[in-house]
N, C-alpha and C positions, 0 to 999 in steps of 0.2 A: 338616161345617163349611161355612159361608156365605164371603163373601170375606175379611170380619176374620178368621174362624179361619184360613185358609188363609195370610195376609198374616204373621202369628203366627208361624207354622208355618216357612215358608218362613226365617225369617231374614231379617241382614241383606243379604245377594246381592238385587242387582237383576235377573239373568236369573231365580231363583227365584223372586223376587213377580210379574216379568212372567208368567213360567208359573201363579204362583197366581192372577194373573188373568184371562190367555185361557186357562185349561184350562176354562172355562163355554163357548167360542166354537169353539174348534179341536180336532178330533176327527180322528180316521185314526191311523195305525203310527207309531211314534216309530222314531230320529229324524226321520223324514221329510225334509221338503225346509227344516228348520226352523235356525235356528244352533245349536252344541251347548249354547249356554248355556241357550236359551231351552227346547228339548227336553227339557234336566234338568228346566228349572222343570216345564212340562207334565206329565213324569215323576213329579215329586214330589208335584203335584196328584193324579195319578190313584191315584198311591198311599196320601194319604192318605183319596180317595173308599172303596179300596176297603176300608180300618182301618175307618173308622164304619161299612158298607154293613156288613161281615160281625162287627164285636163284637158278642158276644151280650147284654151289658150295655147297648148301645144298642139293639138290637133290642127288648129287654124292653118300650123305652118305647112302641113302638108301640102295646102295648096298652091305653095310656090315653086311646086313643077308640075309641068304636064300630066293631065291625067292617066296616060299609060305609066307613070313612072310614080304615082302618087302611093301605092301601094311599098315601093323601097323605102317611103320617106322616112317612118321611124329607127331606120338601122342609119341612116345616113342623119340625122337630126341625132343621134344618141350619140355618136362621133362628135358630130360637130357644137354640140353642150360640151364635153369635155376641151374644145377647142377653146370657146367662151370664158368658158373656166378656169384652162390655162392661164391666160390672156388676161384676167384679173384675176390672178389666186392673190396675192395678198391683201386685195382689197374684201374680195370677198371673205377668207378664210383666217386672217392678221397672220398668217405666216408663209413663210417663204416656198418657192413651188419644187429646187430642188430638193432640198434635203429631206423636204416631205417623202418626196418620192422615194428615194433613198431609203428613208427608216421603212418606209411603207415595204418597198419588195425586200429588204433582207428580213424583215417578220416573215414575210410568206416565205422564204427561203430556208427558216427555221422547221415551218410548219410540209415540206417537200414531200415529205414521208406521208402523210396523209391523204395527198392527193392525187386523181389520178391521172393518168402519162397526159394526156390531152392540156392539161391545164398546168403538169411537169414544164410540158414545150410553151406554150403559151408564156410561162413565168421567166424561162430561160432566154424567151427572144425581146419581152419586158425590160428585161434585166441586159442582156448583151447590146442592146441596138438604143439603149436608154429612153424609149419609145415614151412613154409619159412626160418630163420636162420637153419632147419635140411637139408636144400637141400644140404649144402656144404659136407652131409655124402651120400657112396653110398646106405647103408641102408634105407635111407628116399626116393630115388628114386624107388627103389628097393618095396620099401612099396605103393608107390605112384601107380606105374605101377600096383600093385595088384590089387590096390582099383578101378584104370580105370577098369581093366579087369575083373572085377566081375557087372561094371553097366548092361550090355548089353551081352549077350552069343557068340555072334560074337565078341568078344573086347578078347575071352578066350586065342584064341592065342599069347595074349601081354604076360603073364604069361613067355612065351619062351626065351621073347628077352635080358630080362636082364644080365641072364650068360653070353649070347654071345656080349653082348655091353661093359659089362663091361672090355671085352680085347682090344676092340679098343677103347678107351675110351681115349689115348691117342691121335686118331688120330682125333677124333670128338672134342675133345679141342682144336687142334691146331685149327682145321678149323673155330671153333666159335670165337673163340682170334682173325684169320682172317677178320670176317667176322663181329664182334659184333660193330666194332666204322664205319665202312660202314653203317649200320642198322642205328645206332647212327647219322649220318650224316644227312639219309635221312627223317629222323622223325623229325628234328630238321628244314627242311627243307618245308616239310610237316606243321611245324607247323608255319611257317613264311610265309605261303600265297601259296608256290610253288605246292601245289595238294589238301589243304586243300581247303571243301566246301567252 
């Protein structure tokens, strides 16, 4: 999951969406030096990384690109989950996909002070470019995946996968419509004491 999935995910707790969205930025041993609210959320992130990382019904989809390029697949499959998402947020979520967004980043907007500059800028181009309600278009994925693939020279070959995702794209939706109220289930689970610290 991308940061819509995560935001989802997380509920409506605000230490839990703060965690779902510096667990991109803040790495080391939980709790660490973190407040316990915000350590759950981090918490909660890592764990849903590691649901998608190791389902083997997401894994499968790797293989709908070429094997030089099958190694990008989960940064470009994590985009394109929140693209799915978009795309049916009401159906999945019973509520609507702006305003979510909306209450979603002015909580973090609240929480600015906390965080650091890297995830500052992250939140500020969220928030300016209204980047979340544009996931439901392929063009904002499409843009998304650029902007990955231009951080780091090794990320260059993400550039590639878009044309070719975008034909299966049919079949990577089924499989997250599959797969997203499972996610759903176990996070909720997670959060009622069952793997939570």
């Amino acid at each position: 999951m991308n940061y819509l999935g995560h935001f989802v995910l997380a509920g409506p707790d605000r230490d839990l969406r703060l965690g779902a969205f510096l667990g991109d930025f803040i790495t080391g041993p939980l709790p660490g030096p973190h407040a316990p609210g915000l350590a759950r959320g981090l918490a909660l992130h890592r764990f849903i990384d590691r649901l998608t990382d190791s389902d083997p019904v997401f894994r499968e989809l790797k293989g709908l690109a070429p094997a030089p390029l099958r190694r990008f697949m989960p940064i470009a499959l994590d985009v394109i989950f929140d693209h799915c998402l978009a795309r049916h947020f009401s159906t999945l979520t019973q509520s609507d996909l702006e305003p979510f967004c909306e209450e979603v980043i002015q909580e973090l907007r609240e929480s600015e002070a906390l965080m650091p500059a890297p995830a500052r800028a992250t939140l500020a181009a969220l928030a300016t470019h209204r980047v979340l309600p544009r996931y439901r278009h392929w063009e904002a994925i499409q843009a998304t995946l650029e902007r990955i693939s231009q951080r780091r020279p090794r990320l260059g070959a993400l550039q590639a996968l878009p044309p070719l995702l975008e034909e299966a794209l049919p079949t990577i939706e089924a499989v997250f419509l599959t797969r997203f109220p499972v996610l759903e289930a176990a996070c909720e689970a997670w959060k009622h004491g069952a793997d939570s610290p």
